[in-house]
N, C-alpha and C positions, 0 to 999 in steps of 0.2 A: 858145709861139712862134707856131703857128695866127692865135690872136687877135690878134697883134701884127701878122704877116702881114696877115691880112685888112683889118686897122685901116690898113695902110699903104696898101695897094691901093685902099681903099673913098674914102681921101682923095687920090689924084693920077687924073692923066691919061693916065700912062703909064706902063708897067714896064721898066723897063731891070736885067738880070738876068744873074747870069752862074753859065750853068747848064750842066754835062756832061750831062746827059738822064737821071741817075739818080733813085731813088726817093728819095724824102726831102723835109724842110724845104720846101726852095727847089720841088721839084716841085709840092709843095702847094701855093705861093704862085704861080708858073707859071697851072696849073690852074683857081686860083679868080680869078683876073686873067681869062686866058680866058671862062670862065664868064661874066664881067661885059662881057664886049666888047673889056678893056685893051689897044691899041696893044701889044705885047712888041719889045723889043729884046735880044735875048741874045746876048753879047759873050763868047760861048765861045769862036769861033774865031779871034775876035782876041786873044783872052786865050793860047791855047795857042799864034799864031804868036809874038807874043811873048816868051813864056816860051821856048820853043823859041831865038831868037834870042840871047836873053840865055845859055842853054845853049851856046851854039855859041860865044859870046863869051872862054868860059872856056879 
């Protein structure tokens, strides 16, 4: 998953991510985006108002 990761990262521009800030996978790919300079866009806490709303919905 790493190299797929990196592989992604190595060919764009920008990373748009959606990440709760735990260890794993996505943190790696976070990380080594960083590392390289990547623009990051992390749609966590739009991801969570949403979900949220949709919850509230029911």
């Amino acid at each position: 998953m790493n190299t797929r990761n990196e592989w992604m990262v190595d060919h764009s521009d920008r990373l748009l991510a959606l990440w709760d800030g735990s260890q794993g996978g996505t943190a790696n790919c976070v990380r080594y985006a960083r590392g390289l300079g990547r623009p990051i866009d992390n749609l966590w806490s739009e991801w969570e108002k949403f979900t949220d709303a949709l919850h509230a919905a029911d």
